[in-house]
C-alpha positions in Angstrom: 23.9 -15.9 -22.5 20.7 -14.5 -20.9 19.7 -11.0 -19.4 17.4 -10.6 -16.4 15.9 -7.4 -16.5 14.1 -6.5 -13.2 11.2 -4.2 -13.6 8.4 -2.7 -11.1 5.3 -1.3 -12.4 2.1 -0.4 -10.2 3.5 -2.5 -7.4 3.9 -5.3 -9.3 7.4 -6.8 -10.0 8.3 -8.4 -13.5 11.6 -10.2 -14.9 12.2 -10.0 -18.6 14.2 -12.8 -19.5 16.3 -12.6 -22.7 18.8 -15.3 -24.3 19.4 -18.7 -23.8 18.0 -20.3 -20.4 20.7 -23.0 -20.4 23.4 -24.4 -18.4 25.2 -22.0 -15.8 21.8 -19.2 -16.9 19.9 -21.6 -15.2 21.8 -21.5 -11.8 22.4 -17.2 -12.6 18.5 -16.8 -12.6 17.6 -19.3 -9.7 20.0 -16.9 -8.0 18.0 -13.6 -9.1 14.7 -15.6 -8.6 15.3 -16.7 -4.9 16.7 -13.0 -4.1 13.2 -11.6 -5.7 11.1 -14.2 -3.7 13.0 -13.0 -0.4 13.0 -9.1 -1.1 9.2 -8.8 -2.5 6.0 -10.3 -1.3 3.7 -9.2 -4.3 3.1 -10.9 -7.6 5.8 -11.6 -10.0 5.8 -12.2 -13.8 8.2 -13.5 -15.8 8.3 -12.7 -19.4 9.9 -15.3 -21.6 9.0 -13.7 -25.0 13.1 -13.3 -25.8 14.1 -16.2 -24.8 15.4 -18.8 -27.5 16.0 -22.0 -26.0 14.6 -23.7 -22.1 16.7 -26.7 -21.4 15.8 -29.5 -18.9 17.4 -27.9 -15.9 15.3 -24.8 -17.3 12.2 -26.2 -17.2 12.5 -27.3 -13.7 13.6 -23.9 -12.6 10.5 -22.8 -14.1 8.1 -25.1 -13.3 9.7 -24.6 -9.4 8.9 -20.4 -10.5 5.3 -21.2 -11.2 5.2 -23.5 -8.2 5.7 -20.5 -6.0 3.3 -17.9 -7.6 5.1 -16.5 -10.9 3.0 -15.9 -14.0 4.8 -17.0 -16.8 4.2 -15.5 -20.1 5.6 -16.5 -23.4 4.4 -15.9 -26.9 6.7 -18.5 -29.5 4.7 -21.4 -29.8 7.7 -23.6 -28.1 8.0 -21.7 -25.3 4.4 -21.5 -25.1 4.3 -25.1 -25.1 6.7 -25.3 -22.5 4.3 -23.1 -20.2 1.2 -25.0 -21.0 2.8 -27.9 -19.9 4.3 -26.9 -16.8 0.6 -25.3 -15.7 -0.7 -28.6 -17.0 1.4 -30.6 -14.2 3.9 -32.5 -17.2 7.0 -33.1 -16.6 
């Protein structure tokens, strides 16, 4: 399971992810991403900080997020690690 929360603060625009970003979660937030991309043109950050578990098909979606201007922001040393090496260029 995982909950998108969509939030807008000072014209900024942030999604709070929550859960497990696996399987079919990965196809429900490319869904809300590409929907956010076409409706806003400002910065978006994603916050990862309840989020338990990034599969492959996850991290792609991700690194495809950062690609195209998201700030991703984590703070468990996994997912941290996941960040760093999506901003790093890893696959």
């Amino acid at each position: 399971m995982l909950r998108i929360t969509e939030r807008s603060e000072g014209g900024r625009t942030a999604l709070a992810l929550e859960g497990r970003l696996a399987g079919p979660w990965v196809d429900e937030l490319a869904r809300a991403w590409d929907t956010l991309v076409r409706q806003h043109t400002g910065a978006v950050a994603v916050c990862l900080e309840g989020v338990t578990f990034i599969d492959a098909g996850g991290k792609a979606l991700l690194r495809r997020m950062h690609e195209q201007g998201a700030s991703l922001v984590a703070s468990g040393c996994m997912t941290r690690a996941i960040l760093d090496d999506i901003a790093q260029g890893k696959h």
